[in-house]
Rosetta silent file (secondary structure, phi, psi, omega in degrees, C-alpha in Angstrom):
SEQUENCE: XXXXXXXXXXXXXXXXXXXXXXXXXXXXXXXXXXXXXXXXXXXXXXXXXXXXXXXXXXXXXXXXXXXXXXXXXXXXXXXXXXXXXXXXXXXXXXXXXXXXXXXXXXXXXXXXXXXXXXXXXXXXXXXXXXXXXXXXXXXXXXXXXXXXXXXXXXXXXXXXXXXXXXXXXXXXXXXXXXXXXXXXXXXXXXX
SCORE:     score description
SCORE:     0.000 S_00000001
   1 L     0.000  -35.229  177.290    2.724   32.778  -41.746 S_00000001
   2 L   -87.535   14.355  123.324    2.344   29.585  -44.004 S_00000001
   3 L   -45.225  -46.507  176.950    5.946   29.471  -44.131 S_00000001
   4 L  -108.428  -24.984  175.284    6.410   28.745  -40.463 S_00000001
   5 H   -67.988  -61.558 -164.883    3.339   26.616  -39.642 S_00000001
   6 H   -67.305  -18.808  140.719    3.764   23.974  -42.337 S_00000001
   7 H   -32.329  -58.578 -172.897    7.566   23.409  -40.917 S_00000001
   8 H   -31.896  -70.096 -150.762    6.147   23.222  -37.540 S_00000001
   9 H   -69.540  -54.436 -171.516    3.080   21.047  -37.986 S_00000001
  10 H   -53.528  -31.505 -148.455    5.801   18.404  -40.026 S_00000001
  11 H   -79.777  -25.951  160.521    8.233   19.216  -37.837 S_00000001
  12 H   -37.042  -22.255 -173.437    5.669   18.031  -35.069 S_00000001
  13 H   -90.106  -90.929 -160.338    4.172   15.101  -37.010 S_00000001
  14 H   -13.551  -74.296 -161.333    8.070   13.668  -37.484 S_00000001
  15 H   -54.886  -27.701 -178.727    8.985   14.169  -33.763 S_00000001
  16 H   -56.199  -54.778 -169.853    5.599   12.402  -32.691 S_00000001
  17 H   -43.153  -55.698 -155.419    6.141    9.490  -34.940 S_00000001
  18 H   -72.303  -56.829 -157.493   10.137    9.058  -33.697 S_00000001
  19 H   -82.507   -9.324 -159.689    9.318    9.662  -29.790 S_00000001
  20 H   -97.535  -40.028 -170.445    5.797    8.361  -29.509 S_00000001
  21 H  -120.721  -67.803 -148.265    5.832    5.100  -31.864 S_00000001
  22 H   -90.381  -33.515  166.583    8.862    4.283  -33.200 S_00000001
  23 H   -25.664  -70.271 -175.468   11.393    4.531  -29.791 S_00000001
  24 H   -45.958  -60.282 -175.502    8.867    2.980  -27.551 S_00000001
  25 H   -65.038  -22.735  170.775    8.462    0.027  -30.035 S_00000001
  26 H   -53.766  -64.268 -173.564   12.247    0.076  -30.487 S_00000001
  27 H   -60.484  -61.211  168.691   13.002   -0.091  -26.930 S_00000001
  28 H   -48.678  -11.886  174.125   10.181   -3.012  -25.919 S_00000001
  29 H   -78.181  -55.646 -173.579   11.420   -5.253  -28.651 S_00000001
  30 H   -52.140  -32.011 -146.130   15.313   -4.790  -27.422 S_00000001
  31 H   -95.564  -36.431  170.211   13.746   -5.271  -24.101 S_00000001
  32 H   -68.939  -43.520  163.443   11.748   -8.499  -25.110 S_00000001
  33 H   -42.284  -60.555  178.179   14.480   -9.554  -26.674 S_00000001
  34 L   -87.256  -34.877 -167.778   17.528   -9.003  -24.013 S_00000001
  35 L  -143.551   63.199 -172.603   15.281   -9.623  -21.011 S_00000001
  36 H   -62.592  -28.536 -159.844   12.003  -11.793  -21.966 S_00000001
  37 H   -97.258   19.244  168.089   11.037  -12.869  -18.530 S_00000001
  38 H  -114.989  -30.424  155.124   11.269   -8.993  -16.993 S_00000001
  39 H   -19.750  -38.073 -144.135   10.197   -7.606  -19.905 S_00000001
  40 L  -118.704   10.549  142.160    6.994   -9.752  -19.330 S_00000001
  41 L   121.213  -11.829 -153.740    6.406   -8.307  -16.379 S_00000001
  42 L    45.417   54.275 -177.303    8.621  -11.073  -14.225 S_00000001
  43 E   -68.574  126.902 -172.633    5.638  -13.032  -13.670 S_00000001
  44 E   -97.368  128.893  160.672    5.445  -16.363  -11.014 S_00000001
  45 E   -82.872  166.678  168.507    2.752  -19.054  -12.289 S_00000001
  46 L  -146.713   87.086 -169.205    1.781  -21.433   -9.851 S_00000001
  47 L    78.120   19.049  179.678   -0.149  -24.837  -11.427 S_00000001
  48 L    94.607    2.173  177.311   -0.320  -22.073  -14.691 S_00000001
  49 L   -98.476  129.370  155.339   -2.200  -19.364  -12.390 S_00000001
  50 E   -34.778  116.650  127.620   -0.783  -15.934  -12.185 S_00000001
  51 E  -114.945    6.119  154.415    0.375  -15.219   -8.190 S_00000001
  52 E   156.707 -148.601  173.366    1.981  -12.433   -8.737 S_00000001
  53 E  -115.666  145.642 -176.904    5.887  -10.533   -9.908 S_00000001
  54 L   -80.833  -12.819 -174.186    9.052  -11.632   -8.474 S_00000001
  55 L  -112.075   -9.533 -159.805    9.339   -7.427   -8.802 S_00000001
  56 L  -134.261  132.989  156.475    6.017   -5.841   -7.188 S_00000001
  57 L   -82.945  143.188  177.315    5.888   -6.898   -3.115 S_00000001
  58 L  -122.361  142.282  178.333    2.708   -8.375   -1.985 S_00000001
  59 L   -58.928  143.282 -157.430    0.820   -7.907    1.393 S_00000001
  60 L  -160.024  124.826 -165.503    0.891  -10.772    3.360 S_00000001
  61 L  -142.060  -17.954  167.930   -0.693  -10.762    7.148 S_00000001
  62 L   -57.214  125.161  179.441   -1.254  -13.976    7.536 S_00000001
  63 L   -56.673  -32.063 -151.846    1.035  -15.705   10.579 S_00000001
  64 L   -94.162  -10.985  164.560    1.793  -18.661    8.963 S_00000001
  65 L  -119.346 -170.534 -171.473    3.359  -16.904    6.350 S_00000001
  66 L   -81.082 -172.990 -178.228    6.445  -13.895    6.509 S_00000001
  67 L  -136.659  127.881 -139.613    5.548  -10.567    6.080 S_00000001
  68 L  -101.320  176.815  165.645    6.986   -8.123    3.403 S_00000001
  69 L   -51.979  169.187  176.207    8.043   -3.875    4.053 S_00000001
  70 L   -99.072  153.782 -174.322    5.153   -2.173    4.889 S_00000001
  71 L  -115.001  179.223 -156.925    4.002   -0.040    1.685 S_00000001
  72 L  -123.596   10.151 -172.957    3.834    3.750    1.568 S_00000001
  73 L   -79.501  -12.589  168.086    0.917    2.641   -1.691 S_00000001
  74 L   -11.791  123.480   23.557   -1.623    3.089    0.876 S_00000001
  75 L   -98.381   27.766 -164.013   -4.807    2.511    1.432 S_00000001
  76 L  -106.319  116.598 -175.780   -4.353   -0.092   -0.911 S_00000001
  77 L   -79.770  143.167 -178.225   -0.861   -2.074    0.099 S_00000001
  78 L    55.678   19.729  166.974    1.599   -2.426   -3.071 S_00000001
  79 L   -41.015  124.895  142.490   -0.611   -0.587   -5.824 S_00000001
  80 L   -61.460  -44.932  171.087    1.627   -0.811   -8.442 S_00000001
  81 L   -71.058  -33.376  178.315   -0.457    2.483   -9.761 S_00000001
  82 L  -110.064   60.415 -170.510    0.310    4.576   -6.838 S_00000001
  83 L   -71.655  131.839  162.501    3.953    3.360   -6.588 S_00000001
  84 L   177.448  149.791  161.778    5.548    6.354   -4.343 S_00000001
  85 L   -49.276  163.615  166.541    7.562    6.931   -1.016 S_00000001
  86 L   -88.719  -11.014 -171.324    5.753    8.368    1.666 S_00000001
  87 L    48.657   73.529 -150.011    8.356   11.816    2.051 S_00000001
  88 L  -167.496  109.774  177.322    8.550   11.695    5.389 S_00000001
  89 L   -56.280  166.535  176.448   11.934   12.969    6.864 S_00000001
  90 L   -75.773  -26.489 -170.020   13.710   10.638    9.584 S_00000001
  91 L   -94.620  -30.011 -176.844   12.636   13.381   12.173 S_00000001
  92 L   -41.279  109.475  177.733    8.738   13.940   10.942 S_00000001
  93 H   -46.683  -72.419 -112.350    6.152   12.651   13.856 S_00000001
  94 H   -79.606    0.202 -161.213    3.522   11.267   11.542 S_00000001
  95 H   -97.456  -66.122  158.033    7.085    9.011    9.962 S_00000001
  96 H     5.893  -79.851 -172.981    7.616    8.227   13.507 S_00000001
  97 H   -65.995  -64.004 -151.368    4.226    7.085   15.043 S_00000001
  98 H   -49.388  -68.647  179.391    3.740    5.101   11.850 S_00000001
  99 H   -20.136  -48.701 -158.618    7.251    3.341   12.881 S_00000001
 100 H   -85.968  -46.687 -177.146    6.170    2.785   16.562 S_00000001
 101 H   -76.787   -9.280  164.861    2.759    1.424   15.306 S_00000001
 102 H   -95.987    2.743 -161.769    4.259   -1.373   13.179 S_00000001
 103 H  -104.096  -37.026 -174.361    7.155   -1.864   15.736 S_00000001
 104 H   -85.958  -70.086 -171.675    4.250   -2.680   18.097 S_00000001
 105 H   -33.008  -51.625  170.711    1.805   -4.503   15.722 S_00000001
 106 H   -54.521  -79.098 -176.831    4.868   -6.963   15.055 S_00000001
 107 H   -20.549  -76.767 -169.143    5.894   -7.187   18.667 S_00000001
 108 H   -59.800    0.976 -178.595    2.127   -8.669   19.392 S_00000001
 109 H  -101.053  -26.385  160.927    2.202  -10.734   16.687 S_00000001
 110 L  -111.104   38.105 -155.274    5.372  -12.444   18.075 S_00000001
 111 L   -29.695  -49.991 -147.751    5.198  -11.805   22.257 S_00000001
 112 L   -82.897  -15.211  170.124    8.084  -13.758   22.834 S_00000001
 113 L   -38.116   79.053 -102.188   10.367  -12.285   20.202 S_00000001
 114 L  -144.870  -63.536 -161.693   12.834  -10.263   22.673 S_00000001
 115 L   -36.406  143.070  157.613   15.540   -9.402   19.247 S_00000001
 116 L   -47.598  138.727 -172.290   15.998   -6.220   17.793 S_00000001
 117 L   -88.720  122.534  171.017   13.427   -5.692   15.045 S_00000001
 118 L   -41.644  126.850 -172.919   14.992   -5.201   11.520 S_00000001
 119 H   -56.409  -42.199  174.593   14.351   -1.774   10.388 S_00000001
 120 H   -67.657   -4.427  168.364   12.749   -2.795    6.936 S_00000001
 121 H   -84.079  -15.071 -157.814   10.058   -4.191    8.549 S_00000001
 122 L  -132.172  -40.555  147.667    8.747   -1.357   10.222 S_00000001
 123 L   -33.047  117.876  133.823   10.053    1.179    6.884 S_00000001
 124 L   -56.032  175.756 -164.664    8.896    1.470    3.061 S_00000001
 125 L  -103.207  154.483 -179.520   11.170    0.928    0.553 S_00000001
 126 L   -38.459  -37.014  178.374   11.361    4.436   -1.670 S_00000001
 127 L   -87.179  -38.378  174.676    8.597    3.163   -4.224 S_00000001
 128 L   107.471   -3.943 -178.684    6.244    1.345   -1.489 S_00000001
 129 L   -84.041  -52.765 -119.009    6.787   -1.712   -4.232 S_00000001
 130 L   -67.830  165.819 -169.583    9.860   -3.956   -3.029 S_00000001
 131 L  -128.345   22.500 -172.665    9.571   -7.381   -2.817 S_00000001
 132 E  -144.540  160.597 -178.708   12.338   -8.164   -0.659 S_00000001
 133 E  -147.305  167.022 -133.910   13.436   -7.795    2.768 S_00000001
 134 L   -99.927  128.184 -163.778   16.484   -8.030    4.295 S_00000001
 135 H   -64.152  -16.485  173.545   17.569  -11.988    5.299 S_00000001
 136 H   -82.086  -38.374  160.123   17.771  -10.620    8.849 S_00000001
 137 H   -64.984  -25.995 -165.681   14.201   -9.116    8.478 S_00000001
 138 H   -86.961  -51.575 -168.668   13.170  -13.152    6.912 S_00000001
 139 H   -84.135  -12.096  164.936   14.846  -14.582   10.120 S_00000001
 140 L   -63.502  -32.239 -166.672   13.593  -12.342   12.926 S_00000001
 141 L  -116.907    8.300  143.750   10.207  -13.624   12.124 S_00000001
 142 H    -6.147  -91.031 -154.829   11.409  -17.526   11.763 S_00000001
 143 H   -65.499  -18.355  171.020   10.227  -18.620   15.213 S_00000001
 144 H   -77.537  -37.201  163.029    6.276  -16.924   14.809 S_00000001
 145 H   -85.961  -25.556  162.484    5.972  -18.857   11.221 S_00000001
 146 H   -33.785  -51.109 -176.248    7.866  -22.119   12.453 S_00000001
 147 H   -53.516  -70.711 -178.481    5.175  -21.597   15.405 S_00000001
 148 H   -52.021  -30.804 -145.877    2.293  -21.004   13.466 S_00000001
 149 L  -112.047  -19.627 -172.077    2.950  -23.456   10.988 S_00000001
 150 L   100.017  -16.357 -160.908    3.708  -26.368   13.119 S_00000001
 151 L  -119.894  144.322  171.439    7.257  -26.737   12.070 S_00000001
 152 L   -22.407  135.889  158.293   11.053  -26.620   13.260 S_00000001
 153 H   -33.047  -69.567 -160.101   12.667  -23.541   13.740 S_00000001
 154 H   -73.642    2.841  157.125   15.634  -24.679   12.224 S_00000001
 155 H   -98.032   -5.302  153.598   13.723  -26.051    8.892 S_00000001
 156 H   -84.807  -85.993 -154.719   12.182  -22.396    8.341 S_00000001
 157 H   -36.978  -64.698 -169.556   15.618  -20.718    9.425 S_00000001
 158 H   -32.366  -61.887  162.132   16.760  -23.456    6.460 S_00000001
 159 H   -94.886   16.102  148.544   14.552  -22.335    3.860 S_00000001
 160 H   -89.257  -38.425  161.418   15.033  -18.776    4.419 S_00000001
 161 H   -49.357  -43.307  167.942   18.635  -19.356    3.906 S_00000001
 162 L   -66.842  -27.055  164.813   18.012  -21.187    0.975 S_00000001
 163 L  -139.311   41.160  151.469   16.269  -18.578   -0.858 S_00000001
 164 E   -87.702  159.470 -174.199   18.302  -15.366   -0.040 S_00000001
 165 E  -133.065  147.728 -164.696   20.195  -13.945   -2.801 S_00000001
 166 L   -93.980 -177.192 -162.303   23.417  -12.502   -2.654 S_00000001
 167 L   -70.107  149.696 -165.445   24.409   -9.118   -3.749 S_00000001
 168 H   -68.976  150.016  169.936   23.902   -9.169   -7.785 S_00000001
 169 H    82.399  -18.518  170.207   27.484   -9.355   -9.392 S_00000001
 170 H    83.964   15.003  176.731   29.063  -10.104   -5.638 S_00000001
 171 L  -133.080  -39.695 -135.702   29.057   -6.365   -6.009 S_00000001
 172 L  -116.359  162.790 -165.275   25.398   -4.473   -6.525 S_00000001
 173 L   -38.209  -86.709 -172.677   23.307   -4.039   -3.645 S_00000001
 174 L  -130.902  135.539  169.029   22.009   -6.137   -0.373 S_00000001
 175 L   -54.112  169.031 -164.192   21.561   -9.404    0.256 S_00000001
 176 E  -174.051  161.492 -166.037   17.855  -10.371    0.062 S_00000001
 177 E  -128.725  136.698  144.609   15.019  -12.274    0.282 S_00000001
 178 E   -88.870   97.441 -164.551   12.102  -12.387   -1.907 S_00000001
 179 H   -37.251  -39.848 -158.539    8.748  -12.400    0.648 S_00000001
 180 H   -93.547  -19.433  168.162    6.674  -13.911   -2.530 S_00000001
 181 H   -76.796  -33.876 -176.979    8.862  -16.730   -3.420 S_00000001
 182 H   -58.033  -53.463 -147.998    9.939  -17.233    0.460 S_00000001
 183 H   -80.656  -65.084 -153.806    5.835  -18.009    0.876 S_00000001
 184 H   -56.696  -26.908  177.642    5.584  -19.759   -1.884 S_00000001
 185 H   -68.198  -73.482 -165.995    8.484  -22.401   -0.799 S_00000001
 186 H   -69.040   -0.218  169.518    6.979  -22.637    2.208 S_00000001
 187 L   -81.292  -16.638  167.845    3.611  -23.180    1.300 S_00000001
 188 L   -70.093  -23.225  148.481    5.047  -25.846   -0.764 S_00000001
 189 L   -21.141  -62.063 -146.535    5.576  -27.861    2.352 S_00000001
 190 L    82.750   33.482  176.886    2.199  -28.312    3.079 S_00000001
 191 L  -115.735    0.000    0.000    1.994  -27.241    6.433 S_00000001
């Protein structure tokens, strides 16, 4: 019997060591290394204060600024600890309803808006995190912050244009807008 435990127990310390300590620290150095500012969390300062990650979407409700995916992190919006989809088939009522009640809540929030509403607006994104919407989701809601805000149409339509990003590589997924940098421009205005 003391033949097969003391392999075990070593072979057990060994494997602990390699997957538990030395990997992890392997990988976050390469990672620190190759990619310091997402390694670090992709953090935006603003006057040296933390307002959030260019990678975690933040709720935003205010008119005067856009408005991000709706998050499935619920009741909390964007918990980064309860990052998960809702699993809710295209056919499901409760997936539904939810649709119809953010499809409305937007509508009233905008009367005069008459355009089809961009689908990511009234959808999570598979984690309930993203931080981006669709430049057609940023410009659908143009004339309610131009309104709210005081300001041309066509200088919000400007500086939503200005900070979509194309697909990465001219290849890799969708163009996109990032809601927390999008605010942040325009709050740089001053209006």
């Amino acid at each position: 019997m003391k033949t097969l435990v003391r392999p075990a127990v070593s072979l057990f310390l060994l494997l602990s060591a390699v997957t538990g300590l030395a990997y992890p620290l392997a990988v976050t150095g390469i990672a620190r290394a190759v990619f310091p500012e997402q390694a670090a969390g992709s953090l935006i300062l603003e006057d040296g204060q933390m307002v959030g990650s260019a990678l975690i979407g933040q709720h935003f409700s205010d008119p005067k600024h856009f408005w991000g995916r709706p998050s499935a992190t619920a009741p909390r919006p964007y918990n980064a600890a309860a990052s998960s989809g809702s699993n809710l088939g295209p056919l499901n009522p409760a997936l539904i309803e939810a649709v119809e009640t953010r499809l409305a809540a937007l509508r009233a929030a905008d009367p005069g808006n008459a355009r089809a509403v961009p689908v990511d607006l009234v959808t999570a994104s598979a984690s309930g995190l993203d931080p981006h919407i669709s430049p057609a989701a940023a410009l659908w809601q143009v004339p309610r912050v131009a309104r709210a805000r005081g300001l041309p149409e066509a200088q919000v339509r400007s500086l939503v244009e200005g900070q979509a990003e194309g697909r990465q590589w001219w290849l890799l997924g969708e163009p996109r807008v990032n809601v927390l940098k999008l605010n942040l421009a325009l709050d740089a205005l001053g209006q």
